[in-house]
Structures are given as structure tokens and as C-alpha cells.
N, C-alpha and C positions, 0 to 999 in steps of 0.2 A: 955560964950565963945563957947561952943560944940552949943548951938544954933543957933549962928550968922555962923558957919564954915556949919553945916547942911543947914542953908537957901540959903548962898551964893553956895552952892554945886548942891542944887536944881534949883534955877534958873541958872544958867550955863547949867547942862544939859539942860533946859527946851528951852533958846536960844539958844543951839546948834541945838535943833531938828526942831526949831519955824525956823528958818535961813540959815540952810545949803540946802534946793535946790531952795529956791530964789535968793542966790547968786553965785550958782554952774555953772560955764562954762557947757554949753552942747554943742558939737562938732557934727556938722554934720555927719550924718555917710553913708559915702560915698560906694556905693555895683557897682562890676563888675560881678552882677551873667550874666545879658545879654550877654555882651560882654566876660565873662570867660567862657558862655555856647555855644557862637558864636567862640570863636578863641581861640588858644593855641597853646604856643610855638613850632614852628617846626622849627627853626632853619633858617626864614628868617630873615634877618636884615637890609635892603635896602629899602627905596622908593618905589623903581623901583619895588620889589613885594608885594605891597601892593595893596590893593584894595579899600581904605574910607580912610578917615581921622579917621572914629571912628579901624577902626581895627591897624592901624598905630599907635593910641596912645598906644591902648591895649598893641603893641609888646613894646612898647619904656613902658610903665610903669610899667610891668612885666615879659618881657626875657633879658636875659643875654646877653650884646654883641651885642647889637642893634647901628647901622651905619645912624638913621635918624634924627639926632637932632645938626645940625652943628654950631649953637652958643649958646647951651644951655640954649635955655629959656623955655626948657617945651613944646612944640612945634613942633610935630614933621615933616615933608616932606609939609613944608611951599611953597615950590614950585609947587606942584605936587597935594596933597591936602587940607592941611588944613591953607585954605589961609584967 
């Protein structure tokens, strides 16, 4: 019985190690160094000062209190830039 609980013990370990990163979600990993090293928050919140589409998402995905995403799809100064 101590035999069969050892074997079964071992292969268990053995297909956890054999299986876990063939069937592991890997998430893209998403970096704003560029754009973190290009803009930063100062306190625009409008369209109207924005300069790209890419620095417009910058403020709406990382400052607080940002005014450019009017039907919230992620999206932001759809009219102006990022059309």
C-alpha cells in the first residue's frame, strides 16, 4: 500500500512539472517605457491639448481625471486624433 501511495506521489509530481507551462496562459506583457519616457502626467485633460493619438492614450490610460474618452470605449479624442 506505502508503495502504490509513493508511486502515485511521484508521478503526480512528475506531471505537474511535465504540464504546467504547456498549458499555462502567457499574457502579453504590455510596456509604456516609450511613451512613459516621452509624456507624463501634468495635469492636461482635454483633446484640445493633446498633440498624437499616441500621447492622448498615454494621459487617458495613466492620469487621473482625464476629460477625452466621451463614450467610453477606450478610445480616446476620436474626433481630433485617433480616428
Amino acid at each position: 500500500m506505502k508503495f502504490m501511495t509513493l508511486i502515485i506521489i511521484c508521478a503526480s509530481i512528475f506531471g505537474y512539472h511535465f504540464f504546467k507551462d504547456r498549458y499555462a496562459t502567457h499574457e502579453p506583457v504590455v510596456t509604456t517605457h516609450v511613451a512613459a519616457e516621452q509624456y507624463r502626467c501634468d495635469g492636461r485633460t482635454h483633446c484640445s491639448q493633446m498633440t498624437s493619438c499616441e500621447e492622448a492614450q498615454f494621459f487617458l490610460d495613466n492620469c487621473p481625471g482625464t476629460a477625452m474618452d466621451g463614450d467610453n470605449d477606450g478610445i480616446p479624442c476620436e474626433k481630433q486624433w485617433c480616428r
